[in-house]
C-alpha positions as CSV (number, residue, x, y, z in Angstrom):
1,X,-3.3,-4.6,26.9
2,X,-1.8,-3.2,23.8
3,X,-4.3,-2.1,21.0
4,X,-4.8,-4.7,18.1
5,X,-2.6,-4.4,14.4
6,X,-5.0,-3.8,12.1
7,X,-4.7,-5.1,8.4
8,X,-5.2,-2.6,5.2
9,X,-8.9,-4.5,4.7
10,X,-9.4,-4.1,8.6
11,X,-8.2,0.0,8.3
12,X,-10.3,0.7,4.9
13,X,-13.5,-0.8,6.4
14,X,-13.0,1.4,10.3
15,X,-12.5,4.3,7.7
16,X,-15.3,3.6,4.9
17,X,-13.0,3.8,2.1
18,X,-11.6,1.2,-0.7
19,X,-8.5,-0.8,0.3
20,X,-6.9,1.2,-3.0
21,X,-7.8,4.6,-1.2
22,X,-5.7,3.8,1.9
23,X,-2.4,2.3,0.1
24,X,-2.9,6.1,-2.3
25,X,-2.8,7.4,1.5
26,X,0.0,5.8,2.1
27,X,2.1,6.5,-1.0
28,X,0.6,10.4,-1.3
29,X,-0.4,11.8,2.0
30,X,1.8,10.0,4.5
31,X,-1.1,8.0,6.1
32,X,0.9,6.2,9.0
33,X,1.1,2.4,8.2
34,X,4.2,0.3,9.5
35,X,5.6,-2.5,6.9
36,X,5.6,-6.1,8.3
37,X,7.0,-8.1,5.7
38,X,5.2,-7.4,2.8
39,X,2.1,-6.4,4.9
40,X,1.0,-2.6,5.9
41,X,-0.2,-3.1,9.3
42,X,-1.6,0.0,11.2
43,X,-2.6,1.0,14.7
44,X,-6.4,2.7,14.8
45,X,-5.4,5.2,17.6
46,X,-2.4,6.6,14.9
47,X,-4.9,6.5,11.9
48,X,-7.9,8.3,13.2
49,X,-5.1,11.1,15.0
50,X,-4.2,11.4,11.4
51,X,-7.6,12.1,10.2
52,X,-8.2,14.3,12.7
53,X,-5.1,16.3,11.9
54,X,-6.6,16.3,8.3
55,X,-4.0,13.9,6.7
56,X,-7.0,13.1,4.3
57,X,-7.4,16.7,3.3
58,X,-7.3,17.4,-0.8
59,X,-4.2,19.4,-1.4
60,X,-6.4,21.1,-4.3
61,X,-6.7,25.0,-3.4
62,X,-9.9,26.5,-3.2
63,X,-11.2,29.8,-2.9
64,X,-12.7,31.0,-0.1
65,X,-16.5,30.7,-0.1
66,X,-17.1,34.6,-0.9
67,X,-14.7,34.6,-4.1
68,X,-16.0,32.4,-7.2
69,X,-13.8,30.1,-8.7
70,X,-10.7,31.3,-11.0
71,X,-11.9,32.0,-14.4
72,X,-15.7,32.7,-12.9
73,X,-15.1,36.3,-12.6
């Protein structure tokens, strides 16, 4: 049996995020979502192999734990 589509509603709540978080994952960080229609539709397996691979990572830099913040010197 193939795994379920899940809806952008369905994904958010799996996740614990707003629906507004996962369509900015989509637009900014290439969250894998397939269009149907005017729906996003995505497959659990895909999204949490994402999340694992640290798709949800900030792209901010920081310093490494022993080095304070630039400007904190």
């Amino acid at each position: 049996m193939s795994e379920p589509w899940l809806s952008a509603e369905e994904v958010a709540a799996h996740l614990g995020v707003t629906k507004d978080t996962v369509y900015s994952w989509i637009a900014d960080k290439a969250m894998p979502a397939h269009k149907v229609g005017r729906l996003w539709k995505f497959q659990a397996s895909e999204v949490d192999d994402w999340v694992r691979a640290g798709g949800t990572a900030s792209t901010v830099k920081r310093p490494p734990p022993d080095q304070p913040p630039p400007g904190r010197r």
